[in-house]
C-alpha positions as CSV (number, residue, x, y, z in Angstrom):
1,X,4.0,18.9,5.5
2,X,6.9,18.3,7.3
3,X,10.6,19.7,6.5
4,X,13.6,18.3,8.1
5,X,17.3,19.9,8.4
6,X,19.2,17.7,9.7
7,X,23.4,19.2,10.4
8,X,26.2,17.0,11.1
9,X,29.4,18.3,13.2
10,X,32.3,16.6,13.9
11,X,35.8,15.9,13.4
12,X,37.8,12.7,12.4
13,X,38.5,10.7,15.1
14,X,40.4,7.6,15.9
15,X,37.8,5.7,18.2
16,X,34.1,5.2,17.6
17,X,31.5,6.1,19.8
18,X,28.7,4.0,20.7
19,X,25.4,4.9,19.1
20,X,22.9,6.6,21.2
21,X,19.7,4.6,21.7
22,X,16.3,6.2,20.8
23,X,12.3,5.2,20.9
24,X,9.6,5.0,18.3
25,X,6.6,5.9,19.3
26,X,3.9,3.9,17.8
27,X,0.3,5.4,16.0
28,X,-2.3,3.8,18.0
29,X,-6.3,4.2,17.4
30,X,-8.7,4.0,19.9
31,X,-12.3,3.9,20.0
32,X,-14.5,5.3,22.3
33,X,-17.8,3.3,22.2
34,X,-20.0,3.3,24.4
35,X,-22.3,0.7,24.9
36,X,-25.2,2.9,25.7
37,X,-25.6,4.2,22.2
38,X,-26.1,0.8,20.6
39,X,-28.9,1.0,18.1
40,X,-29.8,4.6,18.6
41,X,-30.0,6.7,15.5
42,X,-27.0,8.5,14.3
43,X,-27.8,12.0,13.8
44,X,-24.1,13.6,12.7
45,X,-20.9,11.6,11.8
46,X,-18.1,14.2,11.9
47,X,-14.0,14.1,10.9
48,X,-13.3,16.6,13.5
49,X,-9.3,17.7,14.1
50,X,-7.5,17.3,17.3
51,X,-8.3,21.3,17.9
52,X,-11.7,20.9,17.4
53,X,-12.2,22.2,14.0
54,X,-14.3,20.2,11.8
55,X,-12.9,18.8,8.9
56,X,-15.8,17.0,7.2
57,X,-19.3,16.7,7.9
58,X,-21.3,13.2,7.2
59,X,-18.0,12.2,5.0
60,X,-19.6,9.9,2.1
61,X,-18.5,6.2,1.9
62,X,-18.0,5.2,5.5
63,X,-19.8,1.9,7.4
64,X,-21.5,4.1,9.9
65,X,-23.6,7.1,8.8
66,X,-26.2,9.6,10.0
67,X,-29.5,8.1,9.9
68,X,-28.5,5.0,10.5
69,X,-28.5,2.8,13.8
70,X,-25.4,3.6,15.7
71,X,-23.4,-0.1,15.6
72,X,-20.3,-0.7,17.2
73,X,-18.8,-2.6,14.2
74,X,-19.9,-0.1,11.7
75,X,-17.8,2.3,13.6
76,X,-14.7,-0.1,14.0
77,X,-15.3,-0.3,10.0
78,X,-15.3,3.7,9.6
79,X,-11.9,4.0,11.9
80,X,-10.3,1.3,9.4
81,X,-11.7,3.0,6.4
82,X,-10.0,6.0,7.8
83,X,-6.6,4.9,8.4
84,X,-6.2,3.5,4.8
85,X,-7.1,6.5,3.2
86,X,-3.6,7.3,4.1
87,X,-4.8,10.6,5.6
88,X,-4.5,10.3,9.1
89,X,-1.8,9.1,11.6
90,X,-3.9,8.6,14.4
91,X,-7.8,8.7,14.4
92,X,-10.1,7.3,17.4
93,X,-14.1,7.3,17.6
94,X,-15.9,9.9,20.0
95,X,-19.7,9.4,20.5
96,X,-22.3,11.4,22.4
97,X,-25.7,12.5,23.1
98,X,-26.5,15.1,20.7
99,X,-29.7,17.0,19.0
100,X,-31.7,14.5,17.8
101,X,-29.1,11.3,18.5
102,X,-26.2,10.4,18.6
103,X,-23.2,12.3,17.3
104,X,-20.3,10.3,16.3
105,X,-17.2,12.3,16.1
106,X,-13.6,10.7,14.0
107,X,-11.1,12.9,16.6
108,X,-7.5,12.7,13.9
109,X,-4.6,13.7,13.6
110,X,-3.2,14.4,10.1
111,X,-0.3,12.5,8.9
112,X,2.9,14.7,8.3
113,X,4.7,14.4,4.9
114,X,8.4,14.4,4.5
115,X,8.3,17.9,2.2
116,X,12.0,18.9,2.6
117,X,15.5,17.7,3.8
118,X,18.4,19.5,4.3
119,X,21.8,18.5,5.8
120,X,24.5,20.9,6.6
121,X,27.5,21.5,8.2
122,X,29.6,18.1,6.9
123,X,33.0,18.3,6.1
124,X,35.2,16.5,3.1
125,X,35.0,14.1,2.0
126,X,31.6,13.4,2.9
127,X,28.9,15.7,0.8
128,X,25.4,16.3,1.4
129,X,24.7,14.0,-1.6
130,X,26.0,10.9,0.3
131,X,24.2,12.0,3.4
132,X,20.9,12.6,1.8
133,X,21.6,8.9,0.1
134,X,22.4,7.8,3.4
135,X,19.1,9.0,5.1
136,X,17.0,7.5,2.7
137,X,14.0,10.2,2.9
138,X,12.1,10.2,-0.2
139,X,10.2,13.8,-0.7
140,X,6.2,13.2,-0.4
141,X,6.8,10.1,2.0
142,X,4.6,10.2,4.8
143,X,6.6,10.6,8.2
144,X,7.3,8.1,10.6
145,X,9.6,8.5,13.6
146,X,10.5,5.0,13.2
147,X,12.2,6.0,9.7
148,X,13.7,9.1,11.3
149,X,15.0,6.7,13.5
150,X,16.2,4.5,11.1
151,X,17.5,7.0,8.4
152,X,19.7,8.8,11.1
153,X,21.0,5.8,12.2
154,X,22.2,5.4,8.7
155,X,23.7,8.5,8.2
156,X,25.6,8.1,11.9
157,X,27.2,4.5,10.1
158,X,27.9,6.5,7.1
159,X,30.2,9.1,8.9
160,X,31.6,6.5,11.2
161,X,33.1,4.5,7.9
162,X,34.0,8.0,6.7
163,X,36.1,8.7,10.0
164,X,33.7,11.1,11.7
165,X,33.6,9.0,14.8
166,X,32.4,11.8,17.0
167,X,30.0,13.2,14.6
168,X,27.0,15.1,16.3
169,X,23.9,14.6,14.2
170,X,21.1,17.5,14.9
171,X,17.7,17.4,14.0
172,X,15.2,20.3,13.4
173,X,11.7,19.6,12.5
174,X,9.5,22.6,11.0
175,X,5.8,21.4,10.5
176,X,3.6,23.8,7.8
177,X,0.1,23.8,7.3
178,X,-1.5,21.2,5.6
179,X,-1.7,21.5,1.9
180,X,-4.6,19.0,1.3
């Protein structure tokens, strides 16, 4: 889960400042196949956290699973399986030798929900009603920095028409522990 606070200062001014220009970041998956393990049995097929911890043994359902023939395309099958569970915001494929095979580990990283926003800080006429409206960050969403992006830059236009020109927006992030 992922709460944001976002707090807006500023003061009316009488000339607009430019916007400040910011990144996204992209999710990308990547799979680690290795050739050498085509067609040798499968002996675990793990969901295993970026830490290490794992998160589900020989998970039910997926293309490629232990006791089967390791395939390259069953695994590419698993990763998209994966990703549209809506669980996970990055996920890549990890196989090596292990006790009697091959052990295929699913390395992720769990998607962070929106579980909180709070804006403080703004000045009449503007409320935190129009801000939050202005952000556009619907509780429960999962988060995307591109949306961050985008919802900030909203609430930047909304206090330029409202005259805060100079308006500094700040953004804290607190991350909690997973609530699956």
């Amino acid at each position: 889960m992922l709460a944001l606070w976002l707090a807006a200062q500023g003061e009316r001014a009488q000339s607009p400042m430019p916007p400040a220009s910011r990144s996204a970041e992209p999710a990308i998956a990547t799979a680690q196949n290795p050739v050498q393990f085509e067609e040798q049995q499968v002996a675990a097929v793990r969901v295993v956290s970026e830490s290490g911890e794992v998160l589900n043994e020989n998970p039910a359902g997926l293309a490629q699973q232990a006791g089967q023939n390791y395939r390259s395309d069953a695994v590419r099958e698993s990763l998209r399986q994966l990703y549209r569970s809506g669980r996970y915001a990055d996920i890549r494929a990890e196989a090596s030798a292990g006790e009697g095979g091959v052990r295929l580990d699913f390395v992720v990283r769990p998607n962070a929900y929106v579980n909180g926003v709070r804006v403080t800080g703004l000045k009449e006429p503007l409320g935190e009603g129009a801000a939050l409206a202005a952000l556009q960050l619907g509780l429960g969403e999962i988060f995307r920095e591109q949306a961050l992006h985008d919802a900030l830059e909203r609430l930047q236009q909304t206090l330029r028409e409202e005259g805060f020109y100079q308006a500094g927006i700040a953004v804290e992030r607190r991350e909690t522990a997973a609530t699956h």
